[in-house]
N, C-alpha and C positions, 0 to 999 in steps of 0.2 A: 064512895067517890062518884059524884055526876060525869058523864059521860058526855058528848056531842058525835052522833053520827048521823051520816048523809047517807041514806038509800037511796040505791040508782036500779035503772029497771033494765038500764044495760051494762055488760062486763068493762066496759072502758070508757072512764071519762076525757075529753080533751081538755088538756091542761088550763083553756082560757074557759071554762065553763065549772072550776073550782069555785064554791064557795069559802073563798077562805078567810071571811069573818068569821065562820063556825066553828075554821079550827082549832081556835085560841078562846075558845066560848068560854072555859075557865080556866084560873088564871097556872091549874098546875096539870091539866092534860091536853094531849092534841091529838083530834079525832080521825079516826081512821074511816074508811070507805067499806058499808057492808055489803052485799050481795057478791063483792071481789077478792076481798080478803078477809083476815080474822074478823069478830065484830065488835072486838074492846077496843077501846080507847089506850095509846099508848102514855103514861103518866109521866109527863115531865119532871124530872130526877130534882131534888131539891137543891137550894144553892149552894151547898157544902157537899155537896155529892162527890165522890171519887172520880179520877176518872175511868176507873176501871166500871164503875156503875155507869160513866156516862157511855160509854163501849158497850155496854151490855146492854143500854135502852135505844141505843140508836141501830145497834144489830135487831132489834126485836122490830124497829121502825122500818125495816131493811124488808125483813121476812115480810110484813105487811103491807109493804108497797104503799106507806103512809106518803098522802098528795099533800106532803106541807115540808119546809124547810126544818123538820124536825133536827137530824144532826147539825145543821149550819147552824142554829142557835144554841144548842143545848153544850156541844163540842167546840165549836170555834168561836161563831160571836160573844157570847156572855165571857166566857172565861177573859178572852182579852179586856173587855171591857173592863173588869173587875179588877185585872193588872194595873191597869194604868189609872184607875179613880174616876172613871167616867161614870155615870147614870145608866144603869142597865133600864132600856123603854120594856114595856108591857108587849107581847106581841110576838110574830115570826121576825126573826132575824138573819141579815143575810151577810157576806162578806164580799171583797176584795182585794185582793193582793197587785199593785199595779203601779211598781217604780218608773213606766213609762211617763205616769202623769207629767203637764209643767205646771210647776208651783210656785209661785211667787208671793213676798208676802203685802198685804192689801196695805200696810202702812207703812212703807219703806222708811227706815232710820236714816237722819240727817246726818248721812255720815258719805267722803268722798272715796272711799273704798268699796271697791266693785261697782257691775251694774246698779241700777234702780232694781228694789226689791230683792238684792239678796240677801238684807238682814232688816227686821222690823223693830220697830219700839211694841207691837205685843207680838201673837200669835196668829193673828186674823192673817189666813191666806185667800190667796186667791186661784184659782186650782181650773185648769184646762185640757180636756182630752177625752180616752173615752172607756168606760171601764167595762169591758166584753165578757159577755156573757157570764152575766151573773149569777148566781142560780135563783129562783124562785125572787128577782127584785119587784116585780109587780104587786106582790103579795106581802113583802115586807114591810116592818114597820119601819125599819132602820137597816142603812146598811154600814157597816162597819170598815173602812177602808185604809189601808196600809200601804205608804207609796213613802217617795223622796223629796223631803223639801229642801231649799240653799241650807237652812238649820241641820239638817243632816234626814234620818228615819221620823217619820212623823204617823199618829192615830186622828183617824178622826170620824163620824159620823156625819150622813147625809139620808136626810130622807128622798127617797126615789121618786118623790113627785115638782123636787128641786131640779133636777135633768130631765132632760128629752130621753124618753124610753122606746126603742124599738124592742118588740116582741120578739124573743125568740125562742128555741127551745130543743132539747135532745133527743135521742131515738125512742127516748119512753116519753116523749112528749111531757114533760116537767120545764116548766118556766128555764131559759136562761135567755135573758135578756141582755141588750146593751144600754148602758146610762151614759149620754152625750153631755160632757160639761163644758160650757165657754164663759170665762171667767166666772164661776161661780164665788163669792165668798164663804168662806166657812168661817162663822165667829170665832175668835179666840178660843170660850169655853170649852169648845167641843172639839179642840185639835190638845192633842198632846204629844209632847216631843218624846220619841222611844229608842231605846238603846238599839243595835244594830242582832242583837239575840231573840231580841222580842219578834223581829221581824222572820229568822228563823223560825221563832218557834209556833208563828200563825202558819207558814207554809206545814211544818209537822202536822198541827192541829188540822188542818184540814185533809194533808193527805190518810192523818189517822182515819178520822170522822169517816172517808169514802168509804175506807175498808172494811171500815165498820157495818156499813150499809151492805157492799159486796158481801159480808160472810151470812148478814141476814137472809138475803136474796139468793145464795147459796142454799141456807138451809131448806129456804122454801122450794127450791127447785128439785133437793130430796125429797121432800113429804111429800109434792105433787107425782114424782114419776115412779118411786115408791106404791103409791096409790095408786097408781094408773096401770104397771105391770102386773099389779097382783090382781086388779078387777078386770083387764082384759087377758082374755083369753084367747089361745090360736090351737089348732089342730087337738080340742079336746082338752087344754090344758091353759093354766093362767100363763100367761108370761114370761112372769119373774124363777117359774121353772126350768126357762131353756139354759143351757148355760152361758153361751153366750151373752145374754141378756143380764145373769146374775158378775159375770167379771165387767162388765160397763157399767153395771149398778155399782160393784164396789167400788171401782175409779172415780166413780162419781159421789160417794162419802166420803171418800180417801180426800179429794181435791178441797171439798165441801171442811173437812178435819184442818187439812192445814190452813186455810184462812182463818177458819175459828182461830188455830192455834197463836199464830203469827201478831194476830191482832190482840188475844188477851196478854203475850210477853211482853206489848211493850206500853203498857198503859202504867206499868212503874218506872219504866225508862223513861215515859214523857214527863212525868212528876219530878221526876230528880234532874233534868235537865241534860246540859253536853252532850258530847260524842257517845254516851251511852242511848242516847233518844234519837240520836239520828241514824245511830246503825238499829235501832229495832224500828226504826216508823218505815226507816225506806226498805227494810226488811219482810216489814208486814202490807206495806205495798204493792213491792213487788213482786209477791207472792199472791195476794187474792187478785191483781189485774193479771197475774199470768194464769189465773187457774178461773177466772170469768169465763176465756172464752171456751175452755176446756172441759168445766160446766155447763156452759150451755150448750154444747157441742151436743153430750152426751143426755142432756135433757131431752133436747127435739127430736134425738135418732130415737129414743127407747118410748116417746107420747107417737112418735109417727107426724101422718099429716095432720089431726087434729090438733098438735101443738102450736104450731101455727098462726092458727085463727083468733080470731076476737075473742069466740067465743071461748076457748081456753085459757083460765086461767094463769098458764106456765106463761106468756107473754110480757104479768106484767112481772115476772120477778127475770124472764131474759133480756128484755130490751134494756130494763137499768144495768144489766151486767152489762151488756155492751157498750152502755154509755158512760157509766162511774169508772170501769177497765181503764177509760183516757182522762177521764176528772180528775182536776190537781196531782197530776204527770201519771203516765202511763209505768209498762213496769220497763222500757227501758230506760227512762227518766232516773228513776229511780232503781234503778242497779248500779247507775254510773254514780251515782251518790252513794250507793252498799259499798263498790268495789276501789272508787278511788283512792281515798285511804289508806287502801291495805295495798301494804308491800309484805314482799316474799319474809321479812322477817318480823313484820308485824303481824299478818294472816294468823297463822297457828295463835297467837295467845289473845287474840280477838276474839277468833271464833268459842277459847275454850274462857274466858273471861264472864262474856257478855251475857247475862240472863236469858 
């Protein structure tokens, strides 16, 4: 399998200095960054791929601190798209979720019920506002977005060079930009009308995806301070000898285990759909955004001050913790979605039911 990888002569790149035509250099991997991280290429899961395989390649995109919208396309953009009969584009893909939009449709029906535009003779809208902080939209080829039309939950695609893009970006310095739309058209084609589940179940899809990412970044934050205890040395001895040292390392597996955990239970729950997928997605959520910062907690005490720096590689697998921990809801977003549900006499046979 051909590869595409960017060497850098320093430890961090800024996110507006991505080449990320490279990424997608062929058409089934996306290229990772050497001198920083691993130096394979992580291989885009094919179109029939599980999602538990799609969990297991964008955890492995996690650990590598891959500088491309890897999960947004592989976990949430394509699969919708695939739902609802649309054209999957060639390329990074990105999404939004954003019932704030106002949408109105671009061929109001001749009809004297209701305003102008809130029912059309096709699907051509007309779409106003502004879709925040996207992730990685500058580098996208498509973005994917999910909002409210007068028709009711609507899909549609835009490419990011149709809005006004302010730059922005997160503590790991990864694209999230804002896309300004004033009255844009979206052709008919390219919108399609979606049930009100579908729309759940792209919030899932992405909170899945983050987690995803979180348990990677997790695991790499073991291997780095794992390696760092054992080769430094204090008073004649490595480390990972003191005890101390060894009950904060195991905290720090311990934490690193259950986001694995959490995240591979519910990749059969998202497949089968209903209240089975949303008690494990905001279960596996709110389990690796509570144990990021508890992770990296215990990452920076045990690297000391050189963890810190540039030039240590533990930075780029904490800054994503800290910044994925609030991506597509933090964990008390999502506990209130774990715990609302459950009442006193529903609790017990939930918890002993659900995979």
């Amino acid at each position: 399998m051909n590869t595409h990888t960017i060497d850098t002569d320093t430890p961090a790149i800024p996110a507006d200095d991505y080449d990320t035509t490279a990424f997608f250099g062929e058409p089934d991997v996306i290229a990772t960054v050497t001198n920083t991280t691993a130096p394979d290429a992580v291989p885009l899961p094919s179109p029939d791929a599980s999602t538990a395989e799609l969990l297991t390649a964008a955890q492995e995109a996690g650990r590598r601190a891959v500088p491309a919208p890897f999960a947004e396309t592989a976990l949430v953009a394509r699969p919708l798209l695939r739902r609802v009969g649309l054209p999957v584009p060639d390329g990074p893909l990105s999404y939004a979720i954003a019932p704030e939009l106002t949408i109105r449709h671009a061929h109001p029906a001749a009809s004297a019920v209701g305003s102008a535009g809130c029912s059309g003779d096709d699907d051509t809208l007309l779409v106003t506002g502004t879709l925040r902080r996207v992730p990685w939209a500058r580098a996208a080829t498509a973005v994917v977005v999910l909002a409210t039309a007068p028709s009711g939950p609507v899909l549609f695609t835009l490419t990011p060079d149709r809005a006004v893009l302010a730059p922005g970006g997160n503590l790991a310095e990864e694209p999230r930009d804002d896309l300004y739309l004033a009255a844009l058209q979206i052709p008919a084609p390219q919108v399609r009308r979606i049930p009100p589940e579908l729309l759940d179940e792209a919030r899932l899809r992405a909170a899945l995806a983050r987690s995803a990412l979180i348990a990677g970044a997790a695991e790499r934050c073991v291997e780095l301070t794992v390696a760092h205890t054992t080769a430094r040395t204090q008073f004649g001895r490595p480390l990972s000898r003191f005890q101390a040292v060894k009950q904060e390392e195991a905290r720090l597996i311990e934490e690193a285990a259950l986001v694995r955990a959490a995240v591979r239970a519910a990749a059969a729950p998202l497949d089968d759909g209903g209240p089975a997928a949303r008690f494990a997605v905001a279960a596996a959520k709110t389990q690796a955004s509570a144990s990021a910062a508890e992770i990296a907690r215990i990452a920076h005490q045990l690297h000391g001050a050189i963890g810190i720096t540039r030039l240590s590689p533990l930075h780029l697998a904490t800054t994503r913790l800290w910044s994925w921990r609030d991506e597509d809801g933090d964990e008390t977003h999502w506990a209130r979605h774990l715990a609302r549900p459950l009442t006193a006499a529903t609790l017990w046979p939930t918890l002993t039911a659900t995979p």
